[in-house]
C-alpha positions, -999 to +999 in steps of 0.1 A: +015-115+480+008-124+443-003-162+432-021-173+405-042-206+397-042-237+428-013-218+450-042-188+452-057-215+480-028-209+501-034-176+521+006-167+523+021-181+492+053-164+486+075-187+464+064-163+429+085-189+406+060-204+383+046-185+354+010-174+344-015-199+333-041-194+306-075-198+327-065-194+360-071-168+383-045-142+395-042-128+432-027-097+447-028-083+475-002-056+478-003-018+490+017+015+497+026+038+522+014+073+522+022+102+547+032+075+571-003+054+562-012+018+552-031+004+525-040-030+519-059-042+491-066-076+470-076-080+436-085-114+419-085-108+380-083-135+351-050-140+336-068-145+299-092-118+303-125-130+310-134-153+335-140-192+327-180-200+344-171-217+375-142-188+387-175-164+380-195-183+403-168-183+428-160-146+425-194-134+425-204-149+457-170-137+476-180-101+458-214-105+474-202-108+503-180-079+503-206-056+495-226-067+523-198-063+547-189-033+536-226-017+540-227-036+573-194-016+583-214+016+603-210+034+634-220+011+662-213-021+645-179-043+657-155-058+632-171-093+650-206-081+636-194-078+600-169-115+607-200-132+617-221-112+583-194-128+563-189-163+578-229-167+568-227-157+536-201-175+527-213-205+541-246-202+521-220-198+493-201-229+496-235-245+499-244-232+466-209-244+456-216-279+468-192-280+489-198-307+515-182-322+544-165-354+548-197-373+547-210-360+519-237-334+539-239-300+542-209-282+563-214-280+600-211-247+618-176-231+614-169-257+588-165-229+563-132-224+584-116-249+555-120-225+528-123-193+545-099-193+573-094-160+581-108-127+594-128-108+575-108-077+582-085-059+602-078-021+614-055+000+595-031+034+601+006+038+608+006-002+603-007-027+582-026-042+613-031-014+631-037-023+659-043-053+672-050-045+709-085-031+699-108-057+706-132-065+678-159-061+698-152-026+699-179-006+679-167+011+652-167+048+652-168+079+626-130+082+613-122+045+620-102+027+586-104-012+584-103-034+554-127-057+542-116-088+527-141-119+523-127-150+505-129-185+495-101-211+489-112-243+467-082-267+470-084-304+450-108-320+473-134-347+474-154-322+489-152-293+469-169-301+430-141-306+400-146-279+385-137-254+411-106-271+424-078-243+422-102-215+424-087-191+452-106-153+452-098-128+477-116-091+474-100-063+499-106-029+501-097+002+525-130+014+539-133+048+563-168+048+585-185+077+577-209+091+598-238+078+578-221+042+568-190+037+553-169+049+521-149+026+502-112+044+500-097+018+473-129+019+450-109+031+421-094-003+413-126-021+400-141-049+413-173-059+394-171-093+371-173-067+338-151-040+348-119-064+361-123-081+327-127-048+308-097-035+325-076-069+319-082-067+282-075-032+280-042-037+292-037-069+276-043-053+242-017-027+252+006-053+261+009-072+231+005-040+211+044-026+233+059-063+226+048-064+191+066-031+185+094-039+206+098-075+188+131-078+167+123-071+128+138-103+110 
């Protein structure tokens, strides 16, 4: 699934017929197959390079959260445990945000559900949800591979501030529960505010530097 800008806020945007923005936010969240296994991860990097204030605001507190979910991901602990971790978070989050409700006041409980309306994570093997008849009250064990994937979706609202409207960040990785915690299996793509932009101008600077050459000499 890849979006960028205001149709980031819809969770399974799928049209992919409108072009690339200047200071918006792109989403992906795409995987591969290897020796018969799933992957599953989601990256949120600015289309210019760098990100604008208020999608740094919005990104650090969904990579915040990811971090904590992640460490909260050990033996014992259920895939409800590290839900409910990220639901409060987040909430705390939209607060920050000011985000309200309808009237103006802070969001009741599960009203983060408007901007975050999905599970924190899911089990993963032979399938991309894999599988869904484990409860997720089951506590996780040594060996067990879930992904973790907090976010928040700001759609033009009179209850989510101006400046965010549009802003949609999701951050996924693969994570394996070690004896001891868990290890992240997808941390080679980056996720920190300064290493996605460092990477995004890297590769921006190559791209114009392959089009330039490969422009027509007049």
């Amino acid at each position: 699934m890849v979006a960028s800008g205001a149709d980031a806020t819809t969770i399974h945007y799928g049209r992919n017929d409108k072009r690339l923005e200047p200071d918006t936010l792109l989403l992906m969240d795409a995987g591969c197959e290897l020796w018969g296994y799933s992957s599953d991860v989601t990256r949120t990097w600015p289309v210019s390079g760098r990100f604008t204030p208020a999608q740094r605001r919005v990104y650090s507190h969904v990579l915040e959260a990811h971090k904590a979910c992640v460490a909260a991901c050990g033996p014992g602990a259920t895939l409800r445990d590290v839900h409910a971790l990220s639901t409060t978070l987040l909430a705390d989050a939209m607060h920050d945000l000011g985000i309200r409700d309808h009237g103006g006041g802070r969001l009741p409980p599960g009203g983060y559900r408007d901007f975050y309306p999905h599970s924190v994570g899911h089990y993963l093997g032979l399938d991309t949800h894999d599988v869904s008849l484990v409860p997720q009250d089951s506590p996780l064990k040594p060996g067990c591979v879930l992904t973790i994937e907090p976010g928040l979706y700001l759609p033009r609202s009179p209850r989510v501030p101006e400046e965010f409207w549009g802003i949609g960040v999701r951050i996924e990785d693969d994570v394996v529960v070690d004896p001891s915690g868990a290890h992240v299996l997808s941390a080679a793509a980056p996720v920190e505010v300064d290493a996605v932009e460092a990477l995004v101008g890297t590769r921006m600077e190559e791209w114009r530097a392959m089009t330039a050459f490969a422009a027509p000499r007049l």
